[in-house]
Residue frames as qw, qx, qy, qz and C-alpha x, y, z in Angstrom:
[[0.417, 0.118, 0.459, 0.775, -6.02, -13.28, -6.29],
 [0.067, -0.882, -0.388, -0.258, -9.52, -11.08, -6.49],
 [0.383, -0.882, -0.176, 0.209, -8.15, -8.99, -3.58],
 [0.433, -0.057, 0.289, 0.852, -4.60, -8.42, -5.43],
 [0.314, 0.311, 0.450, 0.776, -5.97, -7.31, -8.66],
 [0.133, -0.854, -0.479, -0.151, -8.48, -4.99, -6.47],
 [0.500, -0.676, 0.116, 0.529, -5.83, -3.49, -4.58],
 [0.448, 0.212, 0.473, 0.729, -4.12, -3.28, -8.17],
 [0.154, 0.720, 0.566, 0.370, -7.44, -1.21, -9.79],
 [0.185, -0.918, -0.348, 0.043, -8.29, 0.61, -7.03],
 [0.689, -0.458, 0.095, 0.554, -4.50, 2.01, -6.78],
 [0.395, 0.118, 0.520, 0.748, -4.13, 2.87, -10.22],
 [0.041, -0.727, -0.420, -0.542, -7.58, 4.84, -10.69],
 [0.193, -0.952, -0.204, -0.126, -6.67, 6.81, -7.63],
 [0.668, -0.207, 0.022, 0.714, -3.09, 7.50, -7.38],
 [0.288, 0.566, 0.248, 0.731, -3.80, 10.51, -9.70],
 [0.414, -0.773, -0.388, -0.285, -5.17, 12.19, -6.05],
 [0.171, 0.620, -0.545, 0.537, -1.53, 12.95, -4.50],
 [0.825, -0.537, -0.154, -0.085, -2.16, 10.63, -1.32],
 [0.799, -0.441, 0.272, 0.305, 0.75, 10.72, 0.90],
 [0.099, -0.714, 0.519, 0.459, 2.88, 11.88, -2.23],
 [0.735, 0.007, 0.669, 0.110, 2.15, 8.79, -3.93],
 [0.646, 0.723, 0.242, 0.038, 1.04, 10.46, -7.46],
 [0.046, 0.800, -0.586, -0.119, 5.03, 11.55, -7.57],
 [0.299, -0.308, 0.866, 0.257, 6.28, 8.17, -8.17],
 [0.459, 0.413, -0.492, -0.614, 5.43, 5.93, -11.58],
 [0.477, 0.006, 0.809, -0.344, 3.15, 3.13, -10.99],
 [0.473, 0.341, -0.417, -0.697, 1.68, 1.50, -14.11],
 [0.991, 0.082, 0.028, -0.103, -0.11, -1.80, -15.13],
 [0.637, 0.634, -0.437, 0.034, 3.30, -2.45, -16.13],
 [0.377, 0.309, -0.637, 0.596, 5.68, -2.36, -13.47],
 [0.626, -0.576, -0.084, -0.519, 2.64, -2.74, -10.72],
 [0.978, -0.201, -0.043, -0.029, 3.93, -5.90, -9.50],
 [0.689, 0.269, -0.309, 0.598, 7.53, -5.25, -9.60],
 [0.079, -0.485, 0.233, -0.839, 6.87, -2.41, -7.23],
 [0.623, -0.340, 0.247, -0.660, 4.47, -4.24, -4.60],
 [0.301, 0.075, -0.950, 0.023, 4.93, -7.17, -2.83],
 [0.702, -0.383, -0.154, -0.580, 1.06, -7.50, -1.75],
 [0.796, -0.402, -0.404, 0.204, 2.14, -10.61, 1.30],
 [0.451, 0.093, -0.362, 0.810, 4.53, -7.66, 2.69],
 [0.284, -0.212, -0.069, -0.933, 1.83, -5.29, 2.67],
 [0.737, -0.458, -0.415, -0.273, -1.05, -8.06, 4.13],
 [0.729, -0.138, -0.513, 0.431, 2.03, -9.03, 6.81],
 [0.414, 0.265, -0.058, 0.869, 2.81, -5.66, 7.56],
 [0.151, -0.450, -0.231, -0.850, -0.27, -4.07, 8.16],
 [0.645, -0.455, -0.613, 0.022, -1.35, -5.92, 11.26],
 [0.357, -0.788, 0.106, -0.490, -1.62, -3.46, 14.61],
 [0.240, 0.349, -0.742, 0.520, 0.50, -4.00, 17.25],
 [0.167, -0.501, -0.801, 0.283, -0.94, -5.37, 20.59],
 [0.115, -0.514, -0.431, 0.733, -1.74, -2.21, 21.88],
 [0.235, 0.139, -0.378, -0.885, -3.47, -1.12, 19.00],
 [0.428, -0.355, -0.771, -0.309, -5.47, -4.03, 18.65],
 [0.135, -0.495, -0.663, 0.545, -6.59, -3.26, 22.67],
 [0.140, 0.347, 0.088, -0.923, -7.17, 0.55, 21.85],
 [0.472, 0.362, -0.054, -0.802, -9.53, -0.11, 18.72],
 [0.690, 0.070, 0.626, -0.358, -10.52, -3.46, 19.05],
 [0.639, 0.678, -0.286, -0.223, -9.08, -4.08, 14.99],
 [0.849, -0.237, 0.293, 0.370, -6.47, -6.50, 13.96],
 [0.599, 0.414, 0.355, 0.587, -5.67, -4.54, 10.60],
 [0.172, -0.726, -0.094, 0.659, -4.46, -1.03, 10.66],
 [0.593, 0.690, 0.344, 0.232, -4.86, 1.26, 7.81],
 [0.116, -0.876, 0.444, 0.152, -1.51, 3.69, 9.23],
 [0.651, -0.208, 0.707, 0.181, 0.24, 0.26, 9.10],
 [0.704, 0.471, 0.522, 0.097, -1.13, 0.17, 5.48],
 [0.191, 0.959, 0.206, -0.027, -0.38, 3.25, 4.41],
 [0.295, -0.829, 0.452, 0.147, 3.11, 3.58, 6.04],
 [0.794, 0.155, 0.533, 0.250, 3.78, -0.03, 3.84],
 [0.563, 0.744, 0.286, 0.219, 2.40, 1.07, 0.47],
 [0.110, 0.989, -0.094, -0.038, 4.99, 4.24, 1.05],
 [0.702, -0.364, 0.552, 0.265, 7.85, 2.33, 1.98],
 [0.722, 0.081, 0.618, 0.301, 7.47, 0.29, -0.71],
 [0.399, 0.860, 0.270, 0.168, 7.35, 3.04, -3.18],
 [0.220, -0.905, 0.362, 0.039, 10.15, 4.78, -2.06],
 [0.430, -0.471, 0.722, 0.268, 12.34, 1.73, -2.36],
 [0.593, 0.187, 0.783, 0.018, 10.82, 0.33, -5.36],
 [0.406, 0.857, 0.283, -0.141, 9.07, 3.19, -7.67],
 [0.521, 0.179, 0.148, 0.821, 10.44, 5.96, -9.62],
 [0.001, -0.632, -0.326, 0.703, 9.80, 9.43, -9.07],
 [0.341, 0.816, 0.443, 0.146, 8.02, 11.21, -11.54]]
């Protein structure tokens, strides 16, 4: 639950930074959790084999990245 509500914090205090387009959609304490399913995003983010050979990682942060957008896109509103 720590690692949600960090993922939560850290989202919210930097969304205002246009990552990836994110600061175009409406993400709020409110509706945080109606918009992220945080076990899609842990499942999701895992590197394929051949990632995991090339950089010796299990967790990819494209994989993470390409999630969190997804899930904004089908979930969010646009601003």
């Amino acid at each position: 639950m720590a690692a949600a509500n960090e993922f939560k914090s850290s989202f919210l205090e930097h969304i205002d930074l246009g990552v990836r387009g994110w600061s175009s959609y409406d993400v709020n304490e409110g509706n945080f959790s109606k918009t992220f399913d945080l076990k899609e995003i842990l499942d999701n983010s895992q590197g394929g084999e051949s990632f995991k050979q090339a950089w010796n990682k299990d967790f990819s942060w494209l994989e993470l990245n390409d999630n969190i957008s997804s899930q904004l896109r089908r979930n969010a509103i646009k601003n």
